[in-house]
N, C-alpha and C positions, 0 to 999 in steps of 0.2 A: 523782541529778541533780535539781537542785530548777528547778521549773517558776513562773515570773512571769505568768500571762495580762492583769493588769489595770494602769492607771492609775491616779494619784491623784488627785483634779478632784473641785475643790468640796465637800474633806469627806471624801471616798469612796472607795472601791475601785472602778473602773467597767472594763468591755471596750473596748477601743480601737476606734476606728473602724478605722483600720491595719488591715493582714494581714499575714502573715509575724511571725516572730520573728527575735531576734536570741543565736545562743547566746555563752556568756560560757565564754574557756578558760582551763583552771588552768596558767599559766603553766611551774609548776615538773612537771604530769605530762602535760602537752597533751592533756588528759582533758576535756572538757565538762562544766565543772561546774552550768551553768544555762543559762536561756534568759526571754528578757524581750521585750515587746509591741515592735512595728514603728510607733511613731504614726504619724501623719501630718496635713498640715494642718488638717482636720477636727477631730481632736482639740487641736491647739493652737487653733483657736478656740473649743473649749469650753473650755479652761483658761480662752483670755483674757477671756472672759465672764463666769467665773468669778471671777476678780479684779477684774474692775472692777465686778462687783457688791459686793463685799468691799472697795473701795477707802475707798468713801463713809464708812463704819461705823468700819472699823479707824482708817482717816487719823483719825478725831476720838477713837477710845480713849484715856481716861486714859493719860498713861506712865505710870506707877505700875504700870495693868494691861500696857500692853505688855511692860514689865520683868519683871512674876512670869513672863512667859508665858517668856520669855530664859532666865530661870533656871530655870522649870522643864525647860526640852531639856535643860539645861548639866547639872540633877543627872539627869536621863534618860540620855544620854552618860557620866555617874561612874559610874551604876548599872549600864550596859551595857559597859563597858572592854573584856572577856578578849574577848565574843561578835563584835563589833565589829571588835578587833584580829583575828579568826582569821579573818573575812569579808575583810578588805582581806589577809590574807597567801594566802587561796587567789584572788583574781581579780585580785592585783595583784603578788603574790609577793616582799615583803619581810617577808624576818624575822620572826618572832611577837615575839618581844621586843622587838626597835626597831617595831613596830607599835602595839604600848599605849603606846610614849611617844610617840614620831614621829605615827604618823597618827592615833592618839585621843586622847592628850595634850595636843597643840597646838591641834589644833579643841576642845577642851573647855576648855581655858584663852582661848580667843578667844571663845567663845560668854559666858563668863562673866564674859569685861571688859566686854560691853557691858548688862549689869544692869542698870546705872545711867545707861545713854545713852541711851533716852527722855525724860531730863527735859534735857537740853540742846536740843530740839528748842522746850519751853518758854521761852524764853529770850532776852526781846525786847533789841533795841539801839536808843539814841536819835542820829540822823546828824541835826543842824542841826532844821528842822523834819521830820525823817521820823521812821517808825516801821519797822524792820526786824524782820522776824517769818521765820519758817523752818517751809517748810511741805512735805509730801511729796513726792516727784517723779512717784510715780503706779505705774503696772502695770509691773512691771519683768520682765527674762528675764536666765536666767541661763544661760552654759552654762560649762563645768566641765570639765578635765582628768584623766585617767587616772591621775596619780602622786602626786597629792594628794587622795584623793575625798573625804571626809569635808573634811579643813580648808577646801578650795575651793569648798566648797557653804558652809560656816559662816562662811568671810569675806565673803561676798553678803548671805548669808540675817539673819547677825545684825545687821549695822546697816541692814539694808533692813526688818526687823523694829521697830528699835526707832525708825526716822524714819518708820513708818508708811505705809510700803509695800507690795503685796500682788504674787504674784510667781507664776511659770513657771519650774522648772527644767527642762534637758535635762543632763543628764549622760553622760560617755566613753561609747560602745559599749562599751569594754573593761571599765571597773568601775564597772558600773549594781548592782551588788547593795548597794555599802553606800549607792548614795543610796536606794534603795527600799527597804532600813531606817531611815534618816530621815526617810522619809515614816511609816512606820508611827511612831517617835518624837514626829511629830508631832502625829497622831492620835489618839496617847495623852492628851497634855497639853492636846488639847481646845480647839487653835488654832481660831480662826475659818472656818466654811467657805469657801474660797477666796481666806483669803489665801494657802497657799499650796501649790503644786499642782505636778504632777510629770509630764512627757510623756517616757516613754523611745524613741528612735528614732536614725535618722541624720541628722549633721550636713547633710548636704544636703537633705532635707527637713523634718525637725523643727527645727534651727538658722536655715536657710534663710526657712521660714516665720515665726519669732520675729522674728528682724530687721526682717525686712519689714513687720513688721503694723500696720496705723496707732494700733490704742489698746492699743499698747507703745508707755510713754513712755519706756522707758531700757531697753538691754541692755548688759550686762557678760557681759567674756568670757577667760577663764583657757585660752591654749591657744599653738599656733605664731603666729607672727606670720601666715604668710599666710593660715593663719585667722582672724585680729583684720582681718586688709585685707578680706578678703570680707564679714566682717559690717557692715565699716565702709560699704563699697559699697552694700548692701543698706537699711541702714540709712537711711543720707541722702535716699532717696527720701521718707522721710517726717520729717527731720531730730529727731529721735530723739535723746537722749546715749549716748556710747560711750562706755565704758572697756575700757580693755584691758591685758592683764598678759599679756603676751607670750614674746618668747624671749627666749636671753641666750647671751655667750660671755663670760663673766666673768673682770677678771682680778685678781691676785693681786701686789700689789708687795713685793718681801720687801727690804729695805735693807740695806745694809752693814754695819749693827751691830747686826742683827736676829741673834732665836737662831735659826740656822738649823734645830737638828735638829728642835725645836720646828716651826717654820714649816712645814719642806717633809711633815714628819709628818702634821700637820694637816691640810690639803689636800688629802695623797692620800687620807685616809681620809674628808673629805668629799665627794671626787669618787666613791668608792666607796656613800657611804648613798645608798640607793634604788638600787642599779646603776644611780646617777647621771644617770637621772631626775628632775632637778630643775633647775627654769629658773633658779636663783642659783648653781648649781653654780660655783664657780672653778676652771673649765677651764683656762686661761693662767695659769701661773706664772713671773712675770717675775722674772729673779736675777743680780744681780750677776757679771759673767764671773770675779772672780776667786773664786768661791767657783760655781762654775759647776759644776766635775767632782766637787765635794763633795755638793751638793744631788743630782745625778744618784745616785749611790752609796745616799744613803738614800732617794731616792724608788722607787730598785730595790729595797732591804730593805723598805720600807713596804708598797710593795705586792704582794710577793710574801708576805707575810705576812698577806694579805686572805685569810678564810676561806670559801670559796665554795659553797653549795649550795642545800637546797628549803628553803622558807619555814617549815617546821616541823623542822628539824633540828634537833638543840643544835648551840651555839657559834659558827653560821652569822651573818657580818657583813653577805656580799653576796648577795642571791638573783638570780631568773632577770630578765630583760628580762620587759618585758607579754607580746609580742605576741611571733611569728614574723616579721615585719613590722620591729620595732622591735630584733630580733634582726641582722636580715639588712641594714637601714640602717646599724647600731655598725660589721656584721663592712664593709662597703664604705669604710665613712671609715678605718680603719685600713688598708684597700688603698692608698686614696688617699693617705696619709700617710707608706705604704714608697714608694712611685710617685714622688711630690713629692722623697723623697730625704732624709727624716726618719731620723733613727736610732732600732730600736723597742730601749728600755730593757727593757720586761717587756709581756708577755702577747703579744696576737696576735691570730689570725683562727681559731685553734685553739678547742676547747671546754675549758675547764678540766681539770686532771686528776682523773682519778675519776669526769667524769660525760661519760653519754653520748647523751642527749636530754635534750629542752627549749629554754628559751630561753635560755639563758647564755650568757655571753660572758668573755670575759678582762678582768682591769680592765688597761688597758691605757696606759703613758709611753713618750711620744717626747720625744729629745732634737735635739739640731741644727737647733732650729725655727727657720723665716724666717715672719714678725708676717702677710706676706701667703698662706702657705699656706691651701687650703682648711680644714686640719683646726685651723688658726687663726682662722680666722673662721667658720667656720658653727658653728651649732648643731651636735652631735653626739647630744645627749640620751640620754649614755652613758659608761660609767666610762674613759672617756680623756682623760686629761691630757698637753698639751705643756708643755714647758719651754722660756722664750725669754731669751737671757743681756742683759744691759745692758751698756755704759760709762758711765754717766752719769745722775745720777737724772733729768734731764729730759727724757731719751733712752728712761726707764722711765714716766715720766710718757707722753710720745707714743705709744710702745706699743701702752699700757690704753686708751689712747682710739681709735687706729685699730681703729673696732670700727663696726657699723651699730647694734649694742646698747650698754646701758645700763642693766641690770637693778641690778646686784649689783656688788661690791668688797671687795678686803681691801690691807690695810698692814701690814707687820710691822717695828718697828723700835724699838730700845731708848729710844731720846730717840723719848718720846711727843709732843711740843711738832712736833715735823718730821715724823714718820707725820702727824700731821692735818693738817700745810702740804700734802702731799705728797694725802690723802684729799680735799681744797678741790676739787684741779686736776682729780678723776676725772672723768669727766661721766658719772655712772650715778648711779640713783636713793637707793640704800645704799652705805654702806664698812662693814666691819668695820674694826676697828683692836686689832690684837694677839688676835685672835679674843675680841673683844669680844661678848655676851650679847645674845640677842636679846631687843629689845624691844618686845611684844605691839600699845602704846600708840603704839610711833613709826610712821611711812605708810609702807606699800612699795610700790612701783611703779616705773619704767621711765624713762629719756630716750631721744628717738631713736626705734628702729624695736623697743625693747621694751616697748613701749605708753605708754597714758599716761593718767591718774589715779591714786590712791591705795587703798589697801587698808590696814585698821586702824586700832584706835583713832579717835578723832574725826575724825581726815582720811577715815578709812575711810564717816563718816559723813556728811560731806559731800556726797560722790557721790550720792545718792540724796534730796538736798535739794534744793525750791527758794529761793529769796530774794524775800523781798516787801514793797516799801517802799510806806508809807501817809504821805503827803504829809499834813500837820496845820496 
């Protein structure tokens, strides 16, 4: 068991003010594999002292230098891949090989689009007689989810990095080990003392505290929604900016001239990566009733054909849930959903076959869904997909949208010209169309109660700007 005693602040490895630790369990052997410092507000005001000593300096760094400092993490992260990957598959329990693409891949590829986005920060505009200039937002906090630890600390960090802002992480209790390897990543490449700095603890007091603090000029926040409402709360007392990237029950419109086997294949097996774990997840797949008991058929072959086990097996697609916790919430919404009167297609409240501890769960389809069931509207943040039939594409449009979220979308439909009429009407932040390729450079984020501001690419860099007109 590897032991964490210190923080990262100002540069350094330091001992928390905190007491207590917090241990961190191997999902797939519920074995304790580590254990990390308890901060507490003490320590977050030495962070934020920290930065806002750091502020003054960094805010005026060349970009040029802010960008090498970008790319040096980005080939820090290439150089570290396998080490990295095997960190996020024992405290978060996906896969080792969809973990070097999935959770190191994507945050190494995000870190290194924004190379070159420091020099947009240069970049005056002429409005009548004004001068528009763009200038940092200041000491920021971040805190960070469990199911993406790496990407979701790299979509903060990197364009809060390259618009010259100096920063506070808190990351999940559950997977603090790969952010406090990014802390030492950083330390390598010789970042600035105190832009940026690491407080590991609990959301109620280490998150709690960040919110609140008055010289935090911005907190972002990756996590449940009623986690994004409480920070929001918190926050306004000292009216502060918030972003937030929230939760999701995403849905999925498949059309009448869509391939289906294509379609409905798809989706279970994205509902499946990360044992579905992920806030764009397309939980709701909305289908055509006359092609209704067909979609059912293969979404039963799809996923009984999910390969389920520990994080380091071969050939393993789906691993275990985080937590005990995150276990035992999946196995209750699939109660709720035999309860409600749901038909269960495949899996259950059962443990897969073959295993008989941990955190696993069944990936799990229901059919005969009504659009108001629980297990249709809430979050599940878990491999279970409903299936809900249409007459009528407008009747499939209303659906997707009777939703309190907003996150995420998909279309599937041969006549591409009518999937995007059909993608217009969504009201969520992304659509896929035809499981269209994600792109690094376009914004993600939320309408609704799935947050709101942007993440990536240039939008991504916005957030962390301010605007400043010089009257001439």
């Amino acid at each position: 068991m590897r032991t964490h005693d210190k923080l990262f602040i100002n540069g350094e490895w330091v001992l928390p003010d905190g007491k207590g630790s917090i241990d961190v369990i191997n999902p797939t052997t519920e074995d304790c594999c580590a254990c990390v410092p308890c901060g507490n507000s003490n320590d977050v005001d030495r962070a934020v002292m920290a930065a806002r000593v750091a502020f003054s300096s960094w805010s005026q760094t060349p970009a040029a230098e802010r960008g090498a400092f970008i790319a040096k993490l980005a080939e820090k992260i290439t150089e570290n891949v396998e080490e990295i990957a095997a960190l996020v598959a024992e405290e978060l329990g996906m896969p080792l090989a969809l973990s070097k693409t999935v959770q190191v891949g994507l945050p190494n590829a995000v870190m290194a689009s924004y190379t070159d986005m420091p020099a947009v920060m240069d970049k005056e505009e002429r409005l009548g007689n004004s001068l528009l200039i763009k200038e940092a937002i200041g000491v920021c906090a971040f805190i960070t989810p469990w199911n993406l630890p790496l990407h979701q600390i790299v979509a903060k960090v990197a364009p809060a990095l390259a618009a010259g802002c100096t920063m506070i992480l808190k990351p999940s209790s559950e997977t603090p080990l790969t952010a406090l390897y990014f802390a030492g990543l950083v330390a390598e490449v010789g970042l600035p003392p105190g832009v940026f700095n690491l407080v590991t603890g609990s959301g109620k007091v280490v998150g709690e505290a960040m919110a609140m603090h008055p010289d935090i000029d911005m907190v972002s926040i990756t996590g449940s929604t009623s986690a994004g409402i409480r920070v929001a709360e918190l926050a306004a007392s000292t009216v502060k900016r918030v972003s937030q990237e929230l939760g999701g029950k995403s849905a999925c419109i498949v059309l009448d001239d869509a391939d289906l086997d294509l379609a409905v294949d798809s989706v279970v097996r994205a509902v499946c990566m990360n044992s579905g774990q992920v806030c764009a997840a397309l939980t709701r797949l909305i289908l055509p009733r006359a092609e209704y008991k067909k979609a059912i058929a293969i979404a039963k072959m799809t996923v009984e054909s999910v390969v389920v086990g520990g994080a380091f097996d071969d050939g393993v697609y789906m691993g275990p849930m985080v937590s005990r916790l995150q276990q035992e919430t999946v196995r209750t919404y699939i109660k709720k959903g035999i309860k409600e009167g749901a038909t269960l297609v495949a899996g259950g409240v059962e443990m897969p076959n073959g295993i008989s501890k941990a955190f696993f769960v069944k990936p799990t389809v229901f059919a005969d869904v009504k659009n108001d069931m629980i297990i249709a509207q809430e979050e599940i943040f878990g491999p279970v997909l409903v299936l809900i039939p249409y007459d009528s594409e407008a009747e499939a449009i209303e659906i997707a949208n009777e939703s309190i979220f907003g996150l995420f979308g998909a279309v599937w439909g041969k006549d591409v010209d009518r999937a995007m009429k059909v993608a217009t009407k969504m009201r969520t932040g992304q659509v896929t169309i035809n499981n269209g390729e994600f792109n690094l450079s376009a914004p993600f984020g939320g309408y609704k109660q799935s947050g709101n501001g942007r993440e990536l690419g240039v939008y991504g860099l916005h957030e962390f700007m301010e605007m400043k007109s010089l009257q001439l």
